[in-house]
C-alpha positions as CSV (number, residue, x, y, z in Angstrom):
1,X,27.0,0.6,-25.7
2,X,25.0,3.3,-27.2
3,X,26.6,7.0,-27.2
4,X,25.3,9.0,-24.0
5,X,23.5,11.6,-26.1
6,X,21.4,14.0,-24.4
7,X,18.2,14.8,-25.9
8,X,16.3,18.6,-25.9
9,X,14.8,17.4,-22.8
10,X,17.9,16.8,-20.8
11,X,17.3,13.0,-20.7
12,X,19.9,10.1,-21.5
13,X,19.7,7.0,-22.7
14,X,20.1,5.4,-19.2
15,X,17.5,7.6,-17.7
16,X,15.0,6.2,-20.3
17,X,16.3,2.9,-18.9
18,X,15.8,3.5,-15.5
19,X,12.2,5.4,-16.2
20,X,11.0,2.1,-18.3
21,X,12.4,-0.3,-15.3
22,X,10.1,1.6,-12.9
23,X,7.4,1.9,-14.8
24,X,7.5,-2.0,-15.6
25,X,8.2,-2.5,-11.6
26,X,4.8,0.0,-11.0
27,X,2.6,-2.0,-13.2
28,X,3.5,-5.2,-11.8
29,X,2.8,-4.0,-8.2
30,X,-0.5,-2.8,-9.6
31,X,-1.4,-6.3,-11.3
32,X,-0.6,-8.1,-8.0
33,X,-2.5,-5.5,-5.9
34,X,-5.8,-5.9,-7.9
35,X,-4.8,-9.6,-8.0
36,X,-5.3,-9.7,-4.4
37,X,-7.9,-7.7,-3.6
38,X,-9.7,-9.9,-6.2
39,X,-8.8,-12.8,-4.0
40,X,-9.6,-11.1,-0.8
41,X,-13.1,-10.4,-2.2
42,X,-14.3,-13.4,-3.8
43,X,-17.3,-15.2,-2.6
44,X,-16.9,-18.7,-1.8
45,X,-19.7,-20.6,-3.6
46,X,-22.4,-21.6,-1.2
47,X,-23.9,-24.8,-1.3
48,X,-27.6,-25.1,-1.1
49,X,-28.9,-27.0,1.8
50,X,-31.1,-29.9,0.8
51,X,-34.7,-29.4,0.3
52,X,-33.7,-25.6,-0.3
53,X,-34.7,-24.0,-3.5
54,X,-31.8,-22.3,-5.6
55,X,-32.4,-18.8,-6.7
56,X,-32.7,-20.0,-10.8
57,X,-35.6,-22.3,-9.6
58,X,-39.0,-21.2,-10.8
59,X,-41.7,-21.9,-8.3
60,X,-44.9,-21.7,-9.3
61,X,-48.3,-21.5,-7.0
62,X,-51.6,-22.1,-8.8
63,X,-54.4,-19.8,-7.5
C-alpha cells in the first residue's frame, strides 16, 4: 500500500481513488443516458406501400 502522502493541495492518494471511481461511475451514466435517448428516438423504418413511390425515385413528366 502506497504511503498516505498529502500533496500541496490537501489531497491523498485514496481521494484520487475515490475522485477517478466517480468520475468513471459519471461517464458511464452518461454513455447509457445518450444510449437511451438514442433508442427512445429512433425511427422505425417505414415500409413503402405498394404502388407508392420512394422518396430516391425520380419521376419524370414529359411536357
Amino acid at each position: 500500500m502506497p504511503k498516505m502522502v498529502s500533496t500541496k493541495y490537501g489531497w491523498q492518494w485514496r481521494d484520487y481513488v475515490q475522485a477517478d471511481a466517480d468520475c468513471d461511475r459519471y461517464w458511464a451514466f452518461k454513455k447509457a443516458e445518450r444510449r437511451s435517448l438514442n433508442e427512445a428516438t429512433k425511427k422505425s423504418p417505414r415500409v413503402a406501400t405498394q404502388g407508392e413511390k420512394k422518396t430516391s425515385e425520380k419521376i419524370y413528366v414529359d411536357f
